[in-house]
C-alpha positions in Angstrom: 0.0 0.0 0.0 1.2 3.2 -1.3 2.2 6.0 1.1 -1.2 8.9 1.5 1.0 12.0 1.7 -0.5 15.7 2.8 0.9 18.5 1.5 1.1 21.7 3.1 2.2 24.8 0.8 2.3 27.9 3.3 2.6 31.3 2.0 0.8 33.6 5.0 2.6 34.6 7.8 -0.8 35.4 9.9 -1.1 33.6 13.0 -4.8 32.1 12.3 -3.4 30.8 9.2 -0.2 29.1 10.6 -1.7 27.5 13.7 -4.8 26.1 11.4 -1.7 24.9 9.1 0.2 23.2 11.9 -2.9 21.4 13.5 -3.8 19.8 10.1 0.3 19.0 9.7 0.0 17.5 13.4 -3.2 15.8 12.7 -2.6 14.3 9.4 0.8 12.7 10.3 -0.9 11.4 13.6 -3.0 9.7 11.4 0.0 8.0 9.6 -0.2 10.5 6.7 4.1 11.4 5.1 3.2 15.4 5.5 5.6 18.1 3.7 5.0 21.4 4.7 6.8 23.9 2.1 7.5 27.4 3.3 7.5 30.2 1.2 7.5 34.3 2.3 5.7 35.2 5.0 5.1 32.0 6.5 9.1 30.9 5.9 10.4 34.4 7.5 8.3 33.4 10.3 10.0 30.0 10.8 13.4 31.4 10.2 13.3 34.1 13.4 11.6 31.5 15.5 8.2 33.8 15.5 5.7 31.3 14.6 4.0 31.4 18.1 3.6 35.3 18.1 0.1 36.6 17.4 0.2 39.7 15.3 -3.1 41.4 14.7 -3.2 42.9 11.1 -4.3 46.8 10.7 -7.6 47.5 10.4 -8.6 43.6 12.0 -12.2 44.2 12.8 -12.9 44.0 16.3 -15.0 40.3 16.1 -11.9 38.8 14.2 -9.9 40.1 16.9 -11.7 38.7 18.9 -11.3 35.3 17.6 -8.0 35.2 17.0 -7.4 36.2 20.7 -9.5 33.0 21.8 -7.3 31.0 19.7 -5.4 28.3 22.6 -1.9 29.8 23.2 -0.7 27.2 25.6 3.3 27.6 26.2 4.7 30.4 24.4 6.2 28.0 21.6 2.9 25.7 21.2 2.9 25.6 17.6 7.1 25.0 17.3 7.1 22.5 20.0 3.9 20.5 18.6 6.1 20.5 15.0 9.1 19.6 17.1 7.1 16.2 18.6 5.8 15.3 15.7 8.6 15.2 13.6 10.0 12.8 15.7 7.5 10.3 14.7 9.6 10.7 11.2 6.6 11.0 8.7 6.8 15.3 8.9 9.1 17.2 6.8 9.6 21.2 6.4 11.2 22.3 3.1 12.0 26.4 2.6 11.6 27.2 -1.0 15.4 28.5 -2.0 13.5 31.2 -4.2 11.7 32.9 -1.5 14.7 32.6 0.9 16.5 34.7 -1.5 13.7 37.2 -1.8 12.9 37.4 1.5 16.9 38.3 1.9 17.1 35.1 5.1 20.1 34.0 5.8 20.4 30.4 4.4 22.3 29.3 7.0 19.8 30.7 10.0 16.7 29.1 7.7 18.6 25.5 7.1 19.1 25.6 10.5 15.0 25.3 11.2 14.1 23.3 8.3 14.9 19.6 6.8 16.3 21.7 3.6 16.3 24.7 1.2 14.8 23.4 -2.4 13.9 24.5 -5.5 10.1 24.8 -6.9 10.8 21.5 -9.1 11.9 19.5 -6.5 9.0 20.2 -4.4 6.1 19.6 -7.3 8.1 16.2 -7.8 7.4 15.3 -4.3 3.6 16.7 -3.9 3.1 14.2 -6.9 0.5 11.6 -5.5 -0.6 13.1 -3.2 -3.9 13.0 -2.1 -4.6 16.4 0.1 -2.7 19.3 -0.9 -3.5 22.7 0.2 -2.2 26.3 0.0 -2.2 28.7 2.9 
């Protein structure tokens, strides 16, 4: 039986958006699912400072939204890194920062591989998304 891999292509650096995109990375490779998460702008400049867990609220955020996001659970102050952290050591989550965005996003590549599996190029990632059967962009 083939491998069910869950792809994860994240763009937004918004806190609503990254802690929705770990909890479906954390759930689907519970569930035995190979998960790639690729990082690109916002979402990779995040990673690379370590700033995943900090909740931003965008200008003009309308005071119900605001809301929301503020009832979002926080936990620990590194939640979202430390849940990535366990569940990579089951050995079926990978991270990948897209060398492209790393270059326009001016990262060091030595800080981003640091706090990722590896920096790769846009064809090496479509090769691996190939098959599978969830991928989303966020």
């Amino acid at each position: 039986m083939e491998e069910k891999k869950f792809i994860l292509f994240l763009h937004s650096g918004a806190y609503d958006k990254l802690y929705q995109a770990v909890m479906l990375a954390v759930t689907a490779a519970s569930m035995g699912n190979k998960v790639y998460i690729f990082l690109f702008f916002w979402a990779l400049k995040k990673f690379a400072n370590d700033t995943i867990d900090v909740i931003e609220s965008p200008a003009g955020i309308s005071d119900e939204d605001k809301r929301i996001l503020e009832a979002v659970p926080q936990g620990q102050s590194n939640m979202l890194k430390e849940l990535l952290n366990e569940v990579s050591k089951m050995g079926n989550l990978e991270i990948y920062a897209c060398s492209g965005a790393v270059k326009l996003m001016e990262l060091d590549e030595e800080l981003v591989k640091s706090k990722v599996d590896d920096i790769i190029g846009l064809p090496t990632m479509l090769k691996m998304a190939e098959g599978a059967e969830t991928q989303l962009f966020i």
